[in-house]
C-alpha positions in Angstrom: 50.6 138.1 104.2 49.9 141.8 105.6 48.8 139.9 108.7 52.3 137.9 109.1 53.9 140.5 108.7 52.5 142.9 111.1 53.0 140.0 113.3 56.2 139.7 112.6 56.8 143.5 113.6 55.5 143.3 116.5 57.5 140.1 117.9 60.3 142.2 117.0 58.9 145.2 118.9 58.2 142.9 121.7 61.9 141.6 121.5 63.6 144.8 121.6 60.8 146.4 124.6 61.4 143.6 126.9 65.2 143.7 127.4 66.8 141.0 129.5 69.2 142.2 132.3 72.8 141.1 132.9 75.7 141.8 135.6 78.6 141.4 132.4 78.2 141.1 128.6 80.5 139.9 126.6 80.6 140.7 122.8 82.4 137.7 121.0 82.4 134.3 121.8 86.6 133.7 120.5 89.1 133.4 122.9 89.2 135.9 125.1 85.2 136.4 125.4 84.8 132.7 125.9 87.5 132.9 128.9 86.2 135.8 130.5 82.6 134.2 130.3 83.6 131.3 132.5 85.7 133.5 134.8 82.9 135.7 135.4 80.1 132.8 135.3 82.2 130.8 137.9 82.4 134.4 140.3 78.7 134.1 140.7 77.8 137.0 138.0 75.2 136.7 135.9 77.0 137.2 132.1 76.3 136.5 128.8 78.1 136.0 125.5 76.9 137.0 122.1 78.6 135.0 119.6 78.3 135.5 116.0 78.5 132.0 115.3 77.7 128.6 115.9 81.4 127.8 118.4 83.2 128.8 120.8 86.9 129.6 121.2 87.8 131.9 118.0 90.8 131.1 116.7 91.2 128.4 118.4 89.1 126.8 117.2 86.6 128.8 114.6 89.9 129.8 112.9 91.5 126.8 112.8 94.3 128.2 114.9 94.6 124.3 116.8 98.1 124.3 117.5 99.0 126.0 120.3 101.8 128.6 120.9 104.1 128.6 123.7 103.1 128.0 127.8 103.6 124.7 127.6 105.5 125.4 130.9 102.7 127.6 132.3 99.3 126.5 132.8 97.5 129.2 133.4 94.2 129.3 134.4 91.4 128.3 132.0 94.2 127.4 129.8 95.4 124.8 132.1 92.0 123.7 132.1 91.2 124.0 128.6 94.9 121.8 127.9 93.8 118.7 130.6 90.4 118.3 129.2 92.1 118.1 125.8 94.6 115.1 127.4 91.4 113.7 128.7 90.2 113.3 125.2 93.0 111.9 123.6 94.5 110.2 126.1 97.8 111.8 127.2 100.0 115.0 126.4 102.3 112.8 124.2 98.9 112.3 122.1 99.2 116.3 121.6 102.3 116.4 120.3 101.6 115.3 117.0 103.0 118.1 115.0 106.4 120.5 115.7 104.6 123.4 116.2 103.8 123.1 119.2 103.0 121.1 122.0 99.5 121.1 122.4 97.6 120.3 118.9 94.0 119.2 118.4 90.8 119.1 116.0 89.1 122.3 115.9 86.0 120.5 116.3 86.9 119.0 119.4 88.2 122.0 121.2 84.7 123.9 120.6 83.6 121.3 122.2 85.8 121.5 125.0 84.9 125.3 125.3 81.0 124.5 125.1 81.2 122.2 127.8 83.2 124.3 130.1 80.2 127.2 129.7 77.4 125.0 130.0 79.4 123.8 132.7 79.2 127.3 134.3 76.2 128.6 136.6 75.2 132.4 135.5 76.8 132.1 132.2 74.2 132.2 128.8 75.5 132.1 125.7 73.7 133.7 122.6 74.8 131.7 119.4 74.2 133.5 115.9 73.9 136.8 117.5 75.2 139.7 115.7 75.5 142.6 118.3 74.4 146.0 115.9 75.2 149.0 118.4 75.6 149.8 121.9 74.9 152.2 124.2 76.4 153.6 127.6 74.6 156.1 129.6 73.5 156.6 133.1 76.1 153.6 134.4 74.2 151.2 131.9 75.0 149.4 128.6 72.3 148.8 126.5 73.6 146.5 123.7 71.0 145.8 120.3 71.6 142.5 119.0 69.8 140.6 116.0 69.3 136.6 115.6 67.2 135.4 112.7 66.5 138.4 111.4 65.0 139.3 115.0 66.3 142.4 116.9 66.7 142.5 120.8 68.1 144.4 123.6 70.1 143.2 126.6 71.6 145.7 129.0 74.2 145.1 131.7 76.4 148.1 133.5 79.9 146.5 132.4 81.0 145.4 128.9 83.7 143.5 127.7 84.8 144.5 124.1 86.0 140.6 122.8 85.5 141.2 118.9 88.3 139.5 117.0 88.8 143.7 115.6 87.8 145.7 118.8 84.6 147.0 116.9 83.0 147.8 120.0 85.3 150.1 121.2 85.9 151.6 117.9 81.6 152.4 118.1 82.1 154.5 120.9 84.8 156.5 119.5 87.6 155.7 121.7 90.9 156.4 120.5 93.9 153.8 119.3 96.5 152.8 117.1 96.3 151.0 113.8 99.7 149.4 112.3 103.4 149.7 113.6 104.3 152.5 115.4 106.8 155.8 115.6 110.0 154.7 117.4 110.2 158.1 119.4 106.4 158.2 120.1 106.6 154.4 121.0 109.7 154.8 123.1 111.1 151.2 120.8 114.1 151.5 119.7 113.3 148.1 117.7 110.5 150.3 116.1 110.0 152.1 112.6 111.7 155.5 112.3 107.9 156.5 111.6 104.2 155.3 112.1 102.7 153.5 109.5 99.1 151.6 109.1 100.7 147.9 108.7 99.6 145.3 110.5 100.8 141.3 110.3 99.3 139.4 107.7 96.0 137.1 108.3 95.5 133.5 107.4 92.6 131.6 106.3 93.8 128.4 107.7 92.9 125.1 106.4 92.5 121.4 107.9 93.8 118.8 105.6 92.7 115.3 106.2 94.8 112.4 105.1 92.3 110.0 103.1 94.4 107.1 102.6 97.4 106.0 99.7 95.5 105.8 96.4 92.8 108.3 97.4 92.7 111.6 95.0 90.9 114.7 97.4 92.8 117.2 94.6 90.2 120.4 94.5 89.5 121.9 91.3 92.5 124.3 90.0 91.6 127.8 91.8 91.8 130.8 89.2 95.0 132.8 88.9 96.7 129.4 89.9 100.4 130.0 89.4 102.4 127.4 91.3 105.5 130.6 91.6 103.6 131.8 94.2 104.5 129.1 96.4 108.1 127.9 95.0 109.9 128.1 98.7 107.0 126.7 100.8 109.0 123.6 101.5 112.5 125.9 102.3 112.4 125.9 106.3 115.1 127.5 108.2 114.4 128.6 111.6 114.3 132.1 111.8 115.6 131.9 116.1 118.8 129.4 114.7 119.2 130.7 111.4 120.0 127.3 110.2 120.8 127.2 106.4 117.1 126.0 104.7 116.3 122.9 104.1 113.7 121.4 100.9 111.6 119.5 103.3 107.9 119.5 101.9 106.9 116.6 104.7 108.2 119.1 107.2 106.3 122.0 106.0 103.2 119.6 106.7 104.2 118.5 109.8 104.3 121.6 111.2 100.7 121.6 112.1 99.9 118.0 111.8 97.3 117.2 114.3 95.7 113.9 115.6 93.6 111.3 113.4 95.6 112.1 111.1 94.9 115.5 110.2 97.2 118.8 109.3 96.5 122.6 110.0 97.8 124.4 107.2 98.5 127.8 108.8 102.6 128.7 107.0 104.2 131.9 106.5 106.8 131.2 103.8 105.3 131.3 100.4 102.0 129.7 102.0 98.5 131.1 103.0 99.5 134.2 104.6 97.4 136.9 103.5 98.1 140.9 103.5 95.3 143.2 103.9 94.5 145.7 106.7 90.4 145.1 107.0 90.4 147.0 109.9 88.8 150.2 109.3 86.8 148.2 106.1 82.7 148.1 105.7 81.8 144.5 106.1 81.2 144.2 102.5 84.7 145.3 102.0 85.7 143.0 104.5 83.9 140.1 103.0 85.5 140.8 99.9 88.9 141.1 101.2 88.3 137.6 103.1 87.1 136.0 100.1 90.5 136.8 98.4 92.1 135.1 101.4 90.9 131.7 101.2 91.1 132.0 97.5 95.0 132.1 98.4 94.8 129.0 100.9 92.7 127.4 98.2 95.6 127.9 95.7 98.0 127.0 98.4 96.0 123.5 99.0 96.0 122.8 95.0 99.6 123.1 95.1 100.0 120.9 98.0 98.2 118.3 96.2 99.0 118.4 92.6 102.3 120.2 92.5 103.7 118.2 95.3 102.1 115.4 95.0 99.8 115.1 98.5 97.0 114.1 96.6 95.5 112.1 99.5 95.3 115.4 101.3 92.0 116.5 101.1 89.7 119.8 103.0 88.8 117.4 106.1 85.4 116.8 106.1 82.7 117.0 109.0 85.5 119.6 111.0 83.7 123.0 110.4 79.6 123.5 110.1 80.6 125.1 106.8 79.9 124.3 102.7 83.0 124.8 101.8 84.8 123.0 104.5 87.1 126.2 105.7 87.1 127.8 108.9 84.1 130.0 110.2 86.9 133.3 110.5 90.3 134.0 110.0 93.1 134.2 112.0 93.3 138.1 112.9 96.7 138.2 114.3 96.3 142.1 115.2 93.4 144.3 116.0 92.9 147.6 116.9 95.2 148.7 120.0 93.6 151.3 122.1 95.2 153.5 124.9 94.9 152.1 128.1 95.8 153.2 132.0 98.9 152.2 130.9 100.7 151.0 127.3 102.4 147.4 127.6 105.8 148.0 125.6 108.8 146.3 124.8 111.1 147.4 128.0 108.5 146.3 130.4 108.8 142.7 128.2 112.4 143.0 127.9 114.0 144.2 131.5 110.8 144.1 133.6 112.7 145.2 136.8 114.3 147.8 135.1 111.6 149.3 133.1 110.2 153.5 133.7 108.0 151.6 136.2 106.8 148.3 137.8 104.6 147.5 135.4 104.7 143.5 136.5 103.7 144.3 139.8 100.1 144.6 138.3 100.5 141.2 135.8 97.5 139.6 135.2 98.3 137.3 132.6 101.1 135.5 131.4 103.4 134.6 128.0 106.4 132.6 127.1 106.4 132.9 123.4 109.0 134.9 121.2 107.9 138.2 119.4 106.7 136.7 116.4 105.5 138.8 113.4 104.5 137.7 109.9 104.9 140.4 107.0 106.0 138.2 104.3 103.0 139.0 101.9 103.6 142.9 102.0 107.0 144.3 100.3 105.9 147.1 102.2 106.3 146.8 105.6 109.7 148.0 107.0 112.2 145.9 107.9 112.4 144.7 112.2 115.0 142.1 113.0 112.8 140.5 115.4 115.9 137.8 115.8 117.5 140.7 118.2 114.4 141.2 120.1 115.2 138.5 122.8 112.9 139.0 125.4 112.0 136.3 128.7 108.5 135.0 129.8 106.4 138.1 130.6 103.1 138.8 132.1 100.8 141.6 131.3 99.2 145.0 133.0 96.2 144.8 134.1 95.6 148.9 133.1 96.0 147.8 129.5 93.3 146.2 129.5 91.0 149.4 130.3 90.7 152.6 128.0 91.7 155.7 129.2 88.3 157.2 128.6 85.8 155.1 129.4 84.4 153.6 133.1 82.6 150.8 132.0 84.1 149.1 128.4 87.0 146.4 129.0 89.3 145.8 126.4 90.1 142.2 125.3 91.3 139.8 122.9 93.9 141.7 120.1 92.7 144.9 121.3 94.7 146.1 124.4 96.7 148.9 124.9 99.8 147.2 123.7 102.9 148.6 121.2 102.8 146.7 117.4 105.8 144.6 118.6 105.0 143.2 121.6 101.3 142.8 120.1 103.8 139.9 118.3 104.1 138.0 122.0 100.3 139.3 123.4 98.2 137.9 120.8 98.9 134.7 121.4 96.3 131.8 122.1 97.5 131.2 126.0 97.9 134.8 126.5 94.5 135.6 125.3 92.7 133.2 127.0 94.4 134.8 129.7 93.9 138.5 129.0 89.8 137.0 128.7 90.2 135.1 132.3 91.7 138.5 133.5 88.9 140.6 131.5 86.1 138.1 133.4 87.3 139.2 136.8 87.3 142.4 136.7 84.2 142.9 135.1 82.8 140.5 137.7 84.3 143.0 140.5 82.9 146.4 138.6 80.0 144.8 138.5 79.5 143.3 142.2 80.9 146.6 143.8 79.4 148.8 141.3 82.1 151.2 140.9 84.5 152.4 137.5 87.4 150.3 136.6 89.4 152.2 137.5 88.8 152.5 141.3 88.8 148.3 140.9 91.9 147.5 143.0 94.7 145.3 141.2 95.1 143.3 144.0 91.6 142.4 143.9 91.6 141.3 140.8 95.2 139.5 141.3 94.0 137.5 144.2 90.9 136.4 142.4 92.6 135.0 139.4 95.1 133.3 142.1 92.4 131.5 143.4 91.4 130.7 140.3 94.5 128.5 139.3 96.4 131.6 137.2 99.4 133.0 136.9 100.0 136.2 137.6 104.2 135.9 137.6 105.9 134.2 134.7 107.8 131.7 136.9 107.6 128.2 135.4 108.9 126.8 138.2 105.9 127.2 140.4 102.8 125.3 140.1 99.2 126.0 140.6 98.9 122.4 142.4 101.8 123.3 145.4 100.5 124.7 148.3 103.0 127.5 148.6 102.1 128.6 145.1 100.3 131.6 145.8 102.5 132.7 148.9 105.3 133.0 146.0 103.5 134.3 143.6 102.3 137.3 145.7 105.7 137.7 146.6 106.9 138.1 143.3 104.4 140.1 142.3 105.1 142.6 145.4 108.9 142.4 143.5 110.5 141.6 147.2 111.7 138.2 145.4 112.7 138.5 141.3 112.7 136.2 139.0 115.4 135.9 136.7 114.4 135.8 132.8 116.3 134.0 130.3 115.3 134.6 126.2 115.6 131.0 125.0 114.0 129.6 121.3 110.5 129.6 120.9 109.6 129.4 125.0 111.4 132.3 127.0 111.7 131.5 130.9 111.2 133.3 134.4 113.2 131.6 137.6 111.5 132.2 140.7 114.4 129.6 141.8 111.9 128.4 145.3 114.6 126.1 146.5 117.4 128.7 146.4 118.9 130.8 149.7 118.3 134.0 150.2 120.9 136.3 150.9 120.4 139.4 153.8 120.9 142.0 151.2 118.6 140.7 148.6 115.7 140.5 151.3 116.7 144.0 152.4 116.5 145.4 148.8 113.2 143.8 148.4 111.6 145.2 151.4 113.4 148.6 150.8 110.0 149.9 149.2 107.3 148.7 150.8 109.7 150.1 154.5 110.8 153.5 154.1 112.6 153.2 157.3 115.2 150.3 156.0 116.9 152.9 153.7 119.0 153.8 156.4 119.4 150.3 157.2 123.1 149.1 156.9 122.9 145.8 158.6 122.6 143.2 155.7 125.3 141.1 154.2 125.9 139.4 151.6 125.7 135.9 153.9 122.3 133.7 153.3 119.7 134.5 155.3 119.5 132.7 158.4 116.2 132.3 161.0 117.5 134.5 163.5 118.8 137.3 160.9 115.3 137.1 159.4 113.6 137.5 162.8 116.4 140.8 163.3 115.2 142.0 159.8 111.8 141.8 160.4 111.4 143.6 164.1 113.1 146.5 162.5 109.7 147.2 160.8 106.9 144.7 162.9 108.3 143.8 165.9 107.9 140.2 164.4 109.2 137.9 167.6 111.0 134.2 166.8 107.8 133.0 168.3 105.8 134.4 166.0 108.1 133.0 163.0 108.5 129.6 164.0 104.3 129.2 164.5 103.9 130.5 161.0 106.8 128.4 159.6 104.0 125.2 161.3 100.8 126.7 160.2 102.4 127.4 156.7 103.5 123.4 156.2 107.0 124.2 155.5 109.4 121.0 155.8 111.9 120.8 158.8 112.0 123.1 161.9 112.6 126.9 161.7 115.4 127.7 163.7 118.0 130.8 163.8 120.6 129.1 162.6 119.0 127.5 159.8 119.8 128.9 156.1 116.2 129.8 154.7 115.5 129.7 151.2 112.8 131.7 148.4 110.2 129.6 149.4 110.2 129.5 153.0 111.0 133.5 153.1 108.4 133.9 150.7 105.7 131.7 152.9 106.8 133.7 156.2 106.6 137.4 154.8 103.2 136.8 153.3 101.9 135.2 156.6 103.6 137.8 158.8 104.1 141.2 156.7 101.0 140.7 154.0 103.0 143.1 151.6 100.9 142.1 148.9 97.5 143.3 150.8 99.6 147.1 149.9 98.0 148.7 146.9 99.8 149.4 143.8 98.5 152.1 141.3 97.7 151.3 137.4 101.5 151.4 136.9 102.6 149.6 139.2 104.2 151.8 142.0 102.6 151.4 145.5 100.3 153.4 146.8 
């Protein structure tokens, strides 16, 4: 046995001695870590995951989060992709839109799939499943990262790393600094916010899949302890909180919120359901595991009451959906992490009035949201009142500089834990917008990593560009579409700010306008191009008529010398319909396609906040 053993110490000596080399490593396998995987796999870097567990996706799919919330509208990215491959298995979008939730709902089981075959997919991507990382070190431009599998320790080592824990525990190991709970209205600059700072974040859930056995079947689960059936009296009073419609008793409703396909319900609800308050943050992991334990002993309560106070008896924990004993999720749904300081802080007036905000923030987006602020507190008296109903906001994307600590060159900040205010952490953590953030998170640890420099010399236009050509959003405008051919000449328009959307707050999925079919009047071109041309500030010669071909080619030559010629080859080469000529009325498309051809405003660089260089 001495023998073994020795042996066994010296495997693990050889493990940690002979470290393995990577370009990017990503620590968690959720949503964010498993997007910025592929993004940085399918840029021809050499990354790996380490994933505590046995899936991929996080709370997607480990927590059972499987219906999604809001960009139904805007497929960005690897959540387009993730979103077809799920029609592909089921057959259609209508298939998908089994519960009134959302959209887009599925089987936990199937979406890890969907993420495992998308990274097996990808060339210079390795995934390490059942890897715990234990500490990590930075020094000398290198990470060196200990992990442990089977009881085994080893080392890998890569010079950028991307910080994708469900809690930002990575981060927190080095020491950098954030915020915990809902912050100081003045220090915060919210006027939505608390008169003062407090540690309260929204509640978790330890969601459950419910599987419909059949009429006559009984899948009741034994009575939980401390059952009391008070706990849950209003589960089946919905109102909608955007409406305010009077509530109705609807306990089929309440079910149907999450119902998913083959026949199967996700049991994720806020009113007098499974929401749980604690803040685990800052917890040990024993702590944590005890805190979690409590948790599910609430959903477990909740899913007795489901099926013997109201009667869904042929509800039962679905069976085969999680590699688990008890049938539950492999996590919880974390709906806020740890929210360090960035470059810059994403707050509410940069959500609310992006062209209006301190400063031009969107010009930097590099992922985008639709969904309403939406916060749960319902399991903690505590937590100060926010009437989130007033906090109308339109489709927003996010900073890029949020997504890197102030003080550190190499450590991206993903998932829950960018620099982002308590509120609008109620938009960000979202599943689209995380598996956004993660694409976003990919890239530019792919660019650090290929031109070896800090993040923060990476340029934003770099990293822009590259998520362009990877079939993302960088603007919020659902009326563009990754499949037209002009769609990145508007998008980098709109991100240069020369052409605005127009936001509209609406229900559950806020809109953007870019409006491509629309003319252009002279003024608003001349107001877009003000910054980017010093010299037009002095220029007096727009109207408020639409924009013909020769007032364009007039505009233009005041800053390019841009001839007619010039215009009407690009107007060819750019496939725009019709014939360019001076008299005809040009709209946001066609202006758009011609000032990114001729001008290339967007090849200008923009600092961390957004103002040009």
């Amino acid at each position: 046995m001495k023998r073994i053993g020795l042996f066994l110490s010296l495997f693990c000596l050889v493990l940690v001695s002979q470290a393995q080399n990577y370009d990017l490593i990503v620590v968690g396998g959720g949503a964010s870590g498993t997007a910025a995987g592929i993004s940085a796999g399918r840029m021809g870097v050499k990354t790996l995951i380490i994933e505590e567990g046995p899936w991929l996706g996080g709370m997607l799919t480990a927590a059972g989060v499987s219906a999604i919330d809001g960009n139904h509208r805007l497929p960005s990215g690897i959540w387009g992709e993730f979103r077809s491959r799920l029609i592909e298995h089921y057959g259609s979008q209508q298939a998908l839109s089994t519960g009134w939730v959302s959209n887009t709902l599925f089987e936990p089981k199937v979406g890890n799939q969907i993420f495992q075959e998308m990274a097996s997919e990808t060339e210079n991507l390795t995934v390490h499943f059942h890897s715990k990382w234990k500490s990590a070190k930075y020094e000398n431009g290198q990470w060196t990262l200990v992990a442990e599998k089977d009881g085994a320790s080893y080392e890998v080592k890569a010079p950028v790393l991307i910080d994708a824990t469900e809690l930002g525990d990575v981060a927190a190991s080095k020491g950098l600094p954030y915020r915990l709970g809902m912050d100081a209205r003045a220090e915060i600059g919210e006027e939505f916010a608390p008169e003062k700072a407090n540690d309260i974040i929204q509640d978790l859930t330890y969601v459950v899949t419910l599987q419909d056995f059949g009429p006559g079947a009984d899948k009741t689960i034994p009575k939980p302890d401390n059952y009391d059936p008070v706990e849950f009296a209003c589960a089946c009073a919905h109102a909608d909180p955007i409406t305010d419609d009077d509530p109705t008793l609807d306990c089929q409703k309440m079910l149907d919120y999450g119902k998913l396909p083959n026949g199967k319900y996700m049991i994720n609800w806020p009113n007098c359901g499974n929401d749980y308050y604690v803040n685990l943050v800052e917890l040990s992991p024993s702590q944590r595991k005890e805190e979690l334990e409590k948790a599910k002993q609430t959903s477990l309560r909740f899913i007795y009451y489901i099926q013997h106070d109201l009667g869904f008896k042929n509800l039962g924990i679905a069976e085969g959906e999680f590699p688990t004993t008890d049938g539950l999720p492999m996590i919880p749904y974390h709906r806020e992490s740890r929210r360090y300081y960035g470059l810059v802080d994403f707050t509410l007036p940069f959500v609310r009035t992006p062209y209006e905000a301190p400063s031009p923030l969107y010009r930097t987006g590099i992922a985008v949201g639709d969904y309403t602020i939406d916060h749960h507190h319902k399991k903690n008296p505590d937590a100060p009142e926010i009437d989130f109903i007033k906090i109308r906001v339109p489709s927003y994307n996010v900073p890029l500089g949020a997504l890197i600590p102030k003080n550190h060159p190499a450590l991206i900040l993903a998932e829950k834990s960018i620099s982002v205010s308590n509120i609008v952490n109620g938009a960000s953590r979202l599943q689209p917008v995380v598996l956004g953030i993660g694409q976003a998170a990919g890239v530019l640890g792919a660019l650090a990593s290929q031109k070896g420099i800090r993040l923060e010399s990476i340029s934003v236009r770099d990293v822009q560009q590259a998520l362009l050509d990877q079939k993302a959003f960088i603007m919020p405008f659902l009326d563009t579409n990754p499949e037209d051919m002009h769609y990145q000449a508007m998008q980098r328009i709109g991100a240069c700010g020369i052409i605005r959307g127009e936001g509209v707050p609406y229900l559950w999925a806020n809109q953007t306008w870019f409006y491509p079919d629309r003319k252009v009047t002279e003024y608003e071109l001349l107001v877009g191009l003000r910054p980017f041309y010093p010299d037009l500030e002095s220029f007096w010669g727009a109207s408020g008529d639409y924009l013909t071909g020769g007032r364009l080619q007039a505009l233009l030559s005041r800053v390019e010398k841009i001839s007619l010629d010039q215009i009407s080859d690009t107007w060819k080469e750019g496939g725009l319909e019709g014939d360019f000529t001076i008299e005809r009325q040009l709209n946001r498309r066609e202006v758009s396609v011609l000032l990114d051809q001729l001008l290339h405003p967007f090849s200008r660089s923009v600092q961390w906040d957004g103002n040009l260089k």
